[in-house]
N, C-alpha and C positions, 0 to 999 in steps of 0.2 A: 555308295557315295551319298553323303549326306549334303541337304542345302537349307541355305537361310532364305526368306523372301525379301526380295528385292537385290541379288546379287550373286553371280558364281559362287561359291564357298566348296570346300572341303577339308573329310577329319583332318584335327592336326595326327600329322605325320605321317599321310598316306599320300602317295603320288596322285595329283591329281590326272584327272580323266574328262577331257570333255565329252563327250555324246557327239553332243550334234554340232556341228562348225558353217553358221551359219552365214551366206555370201551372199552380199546384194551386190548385183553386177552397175558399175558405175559406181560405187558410190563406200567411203568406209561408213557403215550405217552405224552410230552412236549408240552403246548400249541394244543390241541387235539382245532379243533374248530369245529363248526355245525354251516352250515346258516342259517341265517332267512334274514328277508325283512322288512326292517324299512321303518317308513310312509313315509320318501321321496323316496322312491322306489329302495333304490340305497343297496346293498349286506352291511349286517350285520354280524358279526362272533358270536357265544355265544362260549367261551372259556369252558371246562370241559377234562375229566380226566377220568383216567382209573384203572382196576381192574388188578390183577395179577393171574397168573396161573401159574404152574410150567412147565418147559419145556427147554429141555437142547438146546443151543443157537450156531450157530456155529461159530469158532472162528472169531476175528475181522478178520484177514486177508483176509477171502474168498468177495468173489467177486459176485454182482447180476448176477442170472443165466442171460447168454444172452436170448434177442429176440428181436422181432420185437417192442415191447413195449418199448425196454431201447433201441432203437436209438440215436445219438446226432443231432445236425444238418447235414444237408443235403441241397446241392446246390435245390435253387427254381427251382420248373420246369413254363414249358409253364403256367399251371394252377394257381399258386401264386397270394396267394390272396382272394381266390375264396373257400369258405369253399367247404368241398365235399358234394354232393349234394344224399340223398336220402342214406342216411347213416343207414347200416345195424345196427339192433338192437344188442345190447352187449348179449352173454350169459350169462347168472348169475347162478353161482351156488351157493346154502348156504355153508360155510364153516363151518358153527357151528360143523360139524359133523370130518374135518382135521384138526382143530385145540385145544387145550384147553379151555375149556370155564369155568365158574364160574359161579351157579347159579345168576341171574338177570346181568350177565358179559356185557351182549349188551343191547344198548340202542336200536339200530335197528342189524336186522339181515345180517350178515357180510357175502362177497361177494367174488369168483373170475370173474370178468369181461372178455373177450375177448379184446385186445388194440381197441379204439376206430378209428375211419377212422380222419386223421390228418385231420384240420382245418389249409393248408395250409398258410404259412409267405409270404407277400409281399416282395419283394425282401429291400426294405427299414428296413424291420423288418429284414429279414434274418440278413443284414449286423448290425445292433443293438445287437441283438441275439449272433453274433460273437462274436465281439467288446466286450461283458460282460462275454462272456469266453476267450476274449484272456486278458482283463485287471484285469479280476478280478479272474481267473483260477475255475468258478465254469462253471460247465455243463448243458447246459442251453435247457434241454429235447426236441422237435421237435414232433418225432413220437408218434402220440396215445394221444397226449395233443390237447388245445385248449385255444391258447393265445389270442382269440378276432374274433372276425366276420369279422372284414376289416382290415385295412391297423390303421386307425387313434384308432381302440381299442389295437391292437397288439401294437403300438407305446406306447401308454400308459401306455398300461399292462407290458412291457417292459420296459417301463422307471420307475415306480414305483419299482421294480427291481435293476433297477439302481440307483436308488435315494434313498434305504433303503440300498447298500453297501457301500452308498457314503456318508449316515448317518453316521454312525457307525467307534470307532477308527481302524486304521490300523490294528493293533496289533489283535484284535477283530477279525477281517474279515479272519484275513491270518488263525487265528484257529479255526475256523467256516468253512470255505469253502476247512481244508486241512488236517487231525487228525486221530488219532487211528484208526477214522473208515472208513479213504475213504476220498476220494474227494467229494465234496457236488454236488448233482444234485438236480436241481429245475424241480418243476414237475406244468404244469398249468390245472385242467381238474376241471368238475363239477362234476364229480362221485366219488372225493375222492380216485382217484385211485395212485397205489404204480404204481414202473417200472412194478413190474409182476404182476400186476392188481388186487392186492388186494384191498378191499373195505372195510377195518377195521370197518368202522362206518354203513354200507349200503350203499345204492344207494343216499345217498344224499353227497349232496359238505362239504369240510370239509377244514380248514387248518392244517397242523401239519408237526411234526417235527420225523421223525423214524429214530433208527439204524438198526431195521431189516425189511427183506421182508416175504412176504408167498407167494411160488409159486405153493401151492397146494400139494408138496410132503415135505417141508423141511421150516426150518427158513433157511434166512438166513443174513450176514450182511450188511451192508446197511447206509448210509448216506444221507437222503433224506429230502427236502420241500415238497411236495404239497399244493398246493394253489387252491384255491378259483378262475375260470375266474374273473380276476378285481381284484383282492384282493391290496390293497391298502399298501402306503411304511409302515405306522404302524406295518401293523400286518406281512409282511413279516419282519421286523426289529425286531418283538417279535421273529418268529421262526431262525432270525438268533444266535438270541442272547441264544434259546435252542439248537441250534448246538455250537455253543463257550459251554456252560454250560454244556454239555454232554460228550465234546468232551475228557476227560478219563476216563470217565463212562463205564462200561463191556455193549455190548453190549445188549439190550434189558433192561439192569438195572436203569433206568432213575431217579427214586429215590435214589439213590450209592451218585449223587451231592452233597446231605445234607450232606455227610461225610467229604468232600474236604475243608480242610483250608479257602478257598475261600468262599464256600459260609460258614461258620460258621464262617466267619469273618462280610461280610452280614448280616447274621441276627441279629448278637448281634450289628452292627451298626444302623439298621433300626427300632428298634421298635420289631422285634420277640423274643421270650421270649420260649427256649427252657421247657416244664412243666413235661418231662419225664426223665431220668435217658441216659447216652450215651449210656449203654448197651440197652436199650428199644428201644431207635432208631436205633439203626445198625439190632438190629432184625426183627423193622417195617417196614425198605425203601422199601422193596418188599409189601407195601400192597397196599388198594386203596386210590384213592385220597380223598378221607374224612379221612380215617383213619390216613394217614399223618398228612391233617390237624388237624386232635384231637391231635398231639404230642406239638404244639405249638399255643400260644396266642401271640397277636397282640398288642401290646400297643404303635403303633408309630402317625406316622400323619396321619390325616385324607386324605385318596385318591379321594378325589372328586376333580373335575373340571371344566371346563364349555367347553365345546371343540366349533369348528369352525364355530359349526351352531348355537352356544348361547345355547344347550344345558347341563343341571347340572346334568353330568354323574360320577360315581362312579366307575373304575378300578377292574376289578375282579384279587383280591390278594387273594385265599382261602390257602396260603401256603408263605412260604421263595421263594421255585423255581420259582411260577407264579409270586412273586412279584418284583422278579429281572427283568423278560423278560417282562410283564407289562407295570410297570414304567421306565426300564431301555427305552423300545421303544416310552416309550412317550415323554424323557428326551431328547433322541437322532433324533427322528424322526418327532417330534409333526407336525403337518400342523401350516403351516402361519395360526394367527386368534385364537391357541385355547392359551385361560389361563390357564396354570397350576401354582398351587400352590408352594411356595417355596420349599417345600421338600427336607430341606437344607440336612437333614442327608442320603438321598439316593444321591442327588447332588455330597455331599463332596466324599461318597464313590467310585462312579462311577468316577468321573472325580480323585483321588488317585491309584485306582486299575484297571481302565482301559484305562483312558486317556480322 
C-alpha cells in the first residue's frame, strides 16, 4: 500500500486496506491519523476515525488544565538547538480504565504520558515559531513537543506550518485558529500526545484535530493540532480545515458538522447523496465512523490523482466531513508536481463558500 502525505491514499485499483482504525472514545476525532513509513522512507499518515461513548463534556468555555506540558514558547537558553540528551522514559499509564471505552473502541491501547523532555528551538526557529504566532494568532506549543532534531528540520517543520496557513483563505484561518473553542494550539510530538498528555491512539505518532483533552481526572475543552514530527503543509491544511469545520460544533461532538447548513450545502454539491431520513442522522452523528459513513453514498468524481512522485493515489473520503478536509487540502495546499483532477464541483464550491 502506497500513501501520499497529508491523507489516506491508495494504488489505483487495489482494494484498499486500512492498518490501523483509529477510535477516540467520546468523540468522532476529525482527521484522526496513524503513521506508517512509505517505501521512500519519508512519514506517511493513514487517515481513520473514531467510536463514541457517552460522557458528559465540559463546557466550551473552560480552559486546558495548566502544566508543564501546555507551555508556549519560551526565550532559547544557552542549550538551543541541541535536543536533550538521554531523555527519561515517558510514564504510561493505560487509560482504558478513566475513561469511556466501547467494546473494540481502540485500535491500540490509550495512554496518559508524562510531557516529554523539549527538543530544544534554535534560536532561528524560536524567532519563526514567534513570528507564526504573532501573524497568524495560533499557539505554536514549545514545551514537551518535538519540532525536528536541528535547526534545518525545526525550519522546515515550521515552515510547513506556515505554508499550510498561508494556503488556506483568510477568512478560513481567522476561524480555525480562533472559535467557540479556544484559540488553536499546535502541538508537534511522535507520541500522539494532547497538552495533558493524552495518547488517544497509543504510543504511536498520530495527526489530528481535538476539542477536548483528558487529564486523567476530567474531559475537558480544548482546541488542538497535533502533528506528526515533519508532518507536511497537506495534512496540517486537512486538520486546519477540521478546526474551521468544527469550529460550532458542541465540544467533543465532531459528527454535529453534518447538521450545519454548510456542510449539507457540501454534500449535495459534491456527489454525496444523503440515503437516510434527517431524523436518522441527527440521531447517528454520535456514532462511529463507519456507521456515519453507511448514512451516505458517493456518487461524485472520482478522487484519484497522481501526486508529486508520479504516484496514482486515491484520497481517503470515507464521509462528506473527511471529504471536505481531504480534498479541500489538496485543492488549497497541493505540492508543486502533483496532478489533480478537475474536480470542478468541489473547485466551484470551495472557491464560492470559502474563497
Amino acid at each position: 500500500m502506497t500513501s501520499h502525505r497529508g491523507g489516506w491514499t491508495r494504488p489505483r485499483g487495489l482494494l484498499a486496506a486500512v492498518s490501523t482504525v483509529a477510535l477516540l472514545s467520546g468523540a468522532i476525532a476529525g482527521a484522526i491519523a496513524f503513521s506508517a513509513t512509505g517505501d521512500s522512507g519519508q512519514a506517511t499518515y493513514t487517515y481513520a476515525a473514531p467510536t463514541v461513548a457517552a460522557y458528559h463534556a465540559t463546557p466550551a468555555t473552560a480552559e486546558p488544565t495548566a502544566s508543564a506540558a501546555t507551555t508556549s514558547i519560551a526565550a532559547p537558553t544557552a542549550t538551543a538547538g541541541v535536543a536533550a540528551t538521554d531523555p527519561a522514559t515517558p510514564t504510561l499509564v493505560p487509560a482504558a480504565s478513566v475513561t469511556p471505552t466501547l467494546a473494540d473502541a481502540w485500535s491500540a491501547t490509550p495512554y496518559l504520558a508524562t510531557p516529554a523532555p523539549d527538543a530544544a528551538l534554535s534560536p532561528a526557529a524560536f524567532e519563526l515559531a514567534a513570528a507564526i504566532e504573532s501573524q497568524w494568532g495560533v499557539r505554536v506549543v514549545v514545551a514537551g513537543q518535538d519540532w525536528g532534531p536541528d535547526e534545518a528540520a525545526q525550519i522546515r517543520n515550521l515552515g510547513a506550518l506556515t505554508d499550510a496557513l498561508g494556503s488556506l483563505p483568510s477568512n478560513v484561518v481567522s476561524l480555525a485558529t480562533d472559535n467557540s473553542h479556544g484559540s488553536l494550539s499546535v502541538l508537534s510530538n511522535e507520541g500522539g500526545r494532547t497538552l495533558a498528555g493524552w495518547q488517544p491512539y497509543g504510543q504511536g505518532a498520530a495527526n489530528f484535530y481535538a476539542t477536548q483533552d483528558w487529564d486523567g481526572n476530567a474531559h475537558t475543552a480544548a482546541s488542538q493540532i497535533v502533528l506528526q514530527t515533519g508532518a507536511d503543509r497537506v495534512t496540517i491544511a486537512h486538520e486546519l480545515l477540521h478546526a474551521y469545520q468544527m469550529r460550532n460544533a458542541p465540544s467533543g461532538s465532531y459528527g454535529q458538522a453534518l447538521l450545519t447548513d454548510e456542510m449539507g450545502a457540501f454534500t449535495a454539491a459534491t456527489g454525496w447523496v444523503q440515503i437516510v431520513s434527517d431524523e436518522e442522522l441527527q440521531s447517528q452523528v454520535h456514532g462511529s465512523w463507519e456507521e456515519i459513513a453507511a448514512l451516505f453514498r458517493y456518487d461524485g468524481a472520482d478522487l484519484s490523482y497522481v501526486s508529486e512522485t508520479g504516484e496514482a493515489v486515491e484520497a481517503y473520503a470515507p464521509n462528506p466531513i473527511e471529504a471536505f478536509t481531504a480534498i479541500g487540502a489538496l485543492i488549497y495546499a497541493a505540492p508543486d508536481g502533483t496532478e489533480l483532477p478537475d474536480w470542478a464541483e468541489y473547485r466551484l464550491w470551495f472557491e464560492a463558500n470559502l474563497g
